[in-house]
N, C-alpha and C positions, 0 to 999 in steps of 0.2 A: 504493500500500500504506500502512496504518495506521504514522504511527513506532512503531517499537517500544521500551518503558521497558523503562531497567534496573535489576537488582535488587541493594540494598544488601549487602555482601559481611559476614557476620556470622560468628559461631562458632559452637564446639560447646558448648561449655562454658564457665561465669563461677563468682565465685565471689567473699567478702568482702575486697578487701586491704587493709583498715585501717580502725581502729575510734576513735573520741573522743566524750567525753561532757562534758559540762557539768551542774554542780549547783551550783544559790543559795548565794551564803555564808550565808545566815542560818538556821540549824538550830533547828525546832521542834517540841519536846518534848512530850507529852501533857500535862504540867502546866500547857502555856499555850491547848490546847484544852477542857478538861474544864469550864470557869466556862460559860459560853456554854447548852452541852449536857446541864449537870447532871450528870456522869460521871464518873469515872472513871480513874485510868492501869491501873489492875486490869481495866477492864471494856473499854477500847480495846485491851490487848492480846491480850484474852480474842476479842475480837470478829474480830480483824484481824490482829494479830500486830507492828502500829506502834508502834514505841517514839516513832521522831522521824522528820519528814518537813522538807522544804526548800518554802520559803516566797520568791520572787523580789522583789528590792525592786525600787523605781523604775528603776534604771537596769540590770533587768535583762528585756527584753522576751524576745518571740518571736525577733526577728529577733538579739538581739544575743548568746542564747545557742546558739542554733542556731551562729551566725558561730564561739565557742569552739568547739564542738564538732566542727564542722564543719575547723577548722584542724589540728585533733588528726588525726584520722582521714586527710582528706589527705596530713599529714606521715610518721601510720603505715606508708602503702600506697608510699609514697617516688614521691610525684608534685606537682607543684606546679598551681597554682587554673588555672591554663592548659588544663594538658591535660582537665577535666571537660568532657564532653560535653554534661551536663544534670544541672539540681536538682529532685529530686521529696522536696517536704516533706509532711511527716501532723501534722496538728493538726487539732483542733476547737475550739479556743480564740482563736484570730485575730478581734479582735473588731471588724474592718474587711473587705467583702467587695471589696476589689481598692484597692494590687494585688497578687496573693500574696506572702504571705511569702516562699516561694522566690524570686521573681524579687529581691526585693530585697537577699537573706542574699547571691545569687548576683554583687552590684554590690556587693556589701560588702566579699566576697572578692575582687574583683578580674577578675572573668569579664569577658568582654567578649562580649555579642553569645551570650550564652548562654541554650538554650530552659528553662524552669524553671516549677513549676509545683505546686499543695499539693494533697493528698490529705484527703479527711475521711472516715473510716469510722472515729470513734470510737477504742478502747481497740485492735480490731487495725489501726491505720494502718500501723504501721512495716511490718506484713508485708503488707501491700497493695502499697506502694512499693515494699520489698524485690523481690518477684516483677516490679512493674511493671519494675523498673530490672533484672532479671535478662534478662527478654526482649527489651529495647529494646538489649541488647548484644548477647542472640542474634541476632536480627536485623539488626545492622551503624545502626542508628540514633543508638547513639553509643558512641564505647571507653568507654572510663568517667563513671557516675554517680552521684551525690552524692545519697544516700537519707539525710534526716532526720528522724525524730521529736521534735518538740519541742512543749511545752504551759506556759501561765499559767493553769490549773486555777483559781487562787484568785480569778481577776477574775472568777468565778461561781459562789463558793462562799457559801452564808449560815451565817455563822460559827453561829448558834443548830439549824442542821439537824440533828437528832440522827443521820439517816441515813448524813450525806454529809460533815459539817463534819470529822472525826476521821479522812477516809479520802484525799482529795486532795490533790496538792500539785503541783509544777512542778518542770522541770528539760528537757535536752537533751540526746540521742547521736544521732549519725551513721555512718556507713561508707561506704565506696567500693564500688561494683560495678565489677568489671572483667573481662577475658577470662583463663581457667584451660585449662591443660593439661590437667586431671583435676577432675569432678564438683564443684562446692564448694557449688550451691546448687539441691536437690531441687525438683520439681514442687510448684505451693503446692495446698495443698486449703483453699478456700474457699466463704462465703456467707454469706446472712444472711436472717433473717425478720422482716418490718416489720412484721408483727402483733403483731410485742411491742414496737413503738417507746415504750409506757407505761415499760419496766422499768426505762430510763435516759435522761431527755431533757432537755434545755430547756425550764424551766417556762411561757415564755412567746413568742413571735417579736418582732423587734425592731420592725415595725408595730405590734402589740399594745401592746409598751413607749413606742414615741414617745408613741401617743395618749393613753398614762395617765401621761406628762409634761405634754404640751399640756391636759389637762382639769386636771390639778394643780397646773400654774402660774394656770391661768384661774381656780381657785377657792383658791387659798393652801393646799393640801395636798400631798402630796409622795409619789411614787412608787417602789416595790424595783425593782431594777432584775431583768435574769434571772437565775435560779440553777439549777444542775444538781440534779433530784430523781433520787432512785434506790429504786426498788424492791427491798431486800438480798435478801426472801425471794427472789423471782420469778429474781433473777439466779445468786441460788446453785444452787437448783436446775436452771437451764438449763446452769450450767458445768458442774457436778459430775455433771452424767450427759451432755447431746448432746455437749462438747467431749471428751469421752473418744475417743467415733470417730472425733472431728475428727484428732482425734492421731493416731489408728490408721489414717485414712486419708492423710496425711501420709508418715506411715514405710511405707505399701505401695506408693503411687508411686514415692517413695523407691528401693524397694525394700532397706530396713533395717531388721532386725529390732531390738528393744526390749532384745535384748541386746550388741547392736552397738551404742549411744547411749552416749558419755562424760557428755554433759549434755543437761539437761531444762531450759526459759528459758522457763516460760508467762509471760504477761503478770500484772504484780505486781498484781493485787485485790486480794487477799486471803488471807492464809496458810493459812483453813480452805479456800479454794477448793484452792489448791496441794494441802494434803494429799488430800484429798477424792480430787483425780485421779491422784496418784503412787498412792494404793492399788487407785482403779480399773483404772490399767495396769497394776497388779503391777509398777510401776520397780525394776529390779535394784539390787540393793544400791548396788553402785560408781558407778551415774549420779550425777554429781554435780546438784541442784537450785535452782536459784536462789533465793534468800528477801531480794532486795534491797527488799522492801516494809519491811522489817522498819526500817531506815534510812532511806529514800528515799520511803515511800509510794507510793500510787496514780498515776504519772505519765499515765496513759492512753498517747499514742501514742509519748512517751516511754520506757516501762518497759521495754519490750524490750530497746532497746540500750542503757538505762543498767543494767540487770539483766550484761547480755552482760560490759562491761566491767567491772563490780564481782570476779565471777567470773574472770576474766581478772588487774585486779589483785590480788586475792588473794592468788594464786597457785592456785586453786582448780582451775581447768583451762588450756589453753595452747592458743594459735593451732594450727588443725591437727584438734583434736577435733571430734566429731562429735555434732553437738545441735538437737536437736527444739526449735524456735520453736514456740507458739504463741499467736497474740493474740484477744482477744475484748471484746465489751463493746457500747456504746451501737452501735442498728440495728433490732433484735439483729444483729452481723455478728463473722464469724470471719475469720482466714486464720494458717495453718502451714505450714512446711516443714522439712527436714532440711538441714543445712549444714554446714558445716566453720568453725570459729570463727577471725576475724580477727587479724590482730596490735596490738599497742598501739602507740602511738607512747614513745620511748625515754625 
């Protein structure tokens, strides 16, 4: 007879137990983007709703802000770097392909012999992870995992962009996934269409870039390196009408109604996108909404959970409530779900 395999013994239910976030010391202000762009602080905020955004210096990488952030959230969830099962980080900024930043945020912290591994789907990473790290508990693949969003946006920013220079910036949050008595982290509704991969991409691949080194040094001229171009029309319009259902589809796996949500955490664009979509759901009054762009800027795979915990310190909403994720962005690729909001570390 065939041996027979057995099957990892998982749960029913997960859900977030602990949340940390890291942001750059260095706080920048629209007055120190507006030369560059020919702009504005009247017309960045008009556009986007950005006062000030964080800017990472040298000694503040992928790996080593992920690592704060990551130590937060741990301590939230009242667990130490031992018991993680696994690291699943979301960037698209990592600007070496191996070996992931996770694996090495995860020898940073102190893991030993731990599976880990990064995510890229753009602007919704964290909720990609999120869901991955939801089911790899349901499943019994591991108790708890270390979901983080982290990005250095500005190693491919061209300060002169008029599109994109005013709108991106850096920062890291994390959270623990682990096993719940009761529901904490909804069915994700996700996807993406690559036929709009124009609307947000990388101007050029990093083959492209070596050779227009090598023909630049050959002839004593000099090469840009890559920068994130963005299409604002093309992207606003795709948020402010498909992610609408995204949402709606979201909260009916869920199974939670739009007036059952304490909070609403899309992913920080843009505050005309935000609004766009609280009026498309008809968001009830009392949802509280997240507007951490407004300080923080654009983080891509970051935004989520450094959104989450802004919110959180505030005092705005509190571990326990109940709040629609959703992220979106470069692919085109989405992913949302409904969850129960974690706690801070003390």
């Amino acid at each position: 007879m065939p041996a027979r395999i057995d099957t990892a013994a998982g749960v029913k239910h997960t859900r977030m137990l602990g949340i940390g976030a890291y942001r750059p010391r260095r706080v920048v202000p629209n007055s120190e983007i507006i030369g560059p762009i020919d702009s504005s602080d009247e017309w960045i905020q008009t556009r986007s709703g950005i006062k000030t955004r964080r800017f990472a210096g040298d000694d503040e990488s992928i790996v080593s802000m992920s690592v704060a952030a990551s130590r937060d959230a741990i301590a939230a969830a009242g667990l130490t770097a031992s018991q993680i099962g696994c690291v699943v980080l979301a960037t698209s900024s990592m600007m070496v392909l191996g070996p992931s930043a996770g694996a090495v945020v995860a020898t940073e912290l102190g893991m030993s012999d731990c599976p880990a591994f990064d995510v890229s789907a753009g602007c919704a990473g964290f909720c990609h992870a999120l869901a991955t790290a939801s089911d790899m508990v349901r499943a019994g693949t591991a108790q708890y995992v270390l979901v983080i969003g982290a990005e250095r946006l500005t190693d491919l920013l061209d300060p002169t962009d008029r599109s994109t220079a005013f709108i991106f910036a850096d920062g890291a949050g994390a959270v623990v996934v682990g096993p719940s008595d009761t529901e904490g982290i909804g069915p994700v509704a996700w996807g993406s269409d690559g036929s709009q991969t124009a609307a947000i991409q990388q101007d050029k691949d990093f083959q492209t870039y070596f050779a227009e080194v090598a023909a630049a040094e050959a002839d004593g001229g000099t090469s840009e390196r890559p920068y994130i171009r963005m299409q604002g029309t093309a992207v606003f319009r795709w948020a402010a009408t498909f992610i609408e259902k995204a949402c709606r589809a979201a909260l009916d796996r869920a199974g939670v109604t739009m007036d059952e949500l304490d909070v609403f955490i899309p992913h920080q664009a843009n505050i005309r996108i935000t609004q766009a979509l609280t009026r498309a759901l008809h968001m009830p009054e009392g949802v509280v909404v997240a507007q951490d762009i407004t300080e923080t800027g654009n983080t891509s795979a970051a935004s989520i959970p450094l959104a989450m915990e802004q919110v959180l310190r505030s005092g705005e909403t509190k571990a326990g409530d109940v709040a629609l994720l959703m992220g979106f962005g470069a692919g085109l690729a989405y992913a949302g779900q409904v969850v129960t909001m974690p706690p801070l570390s003390s």
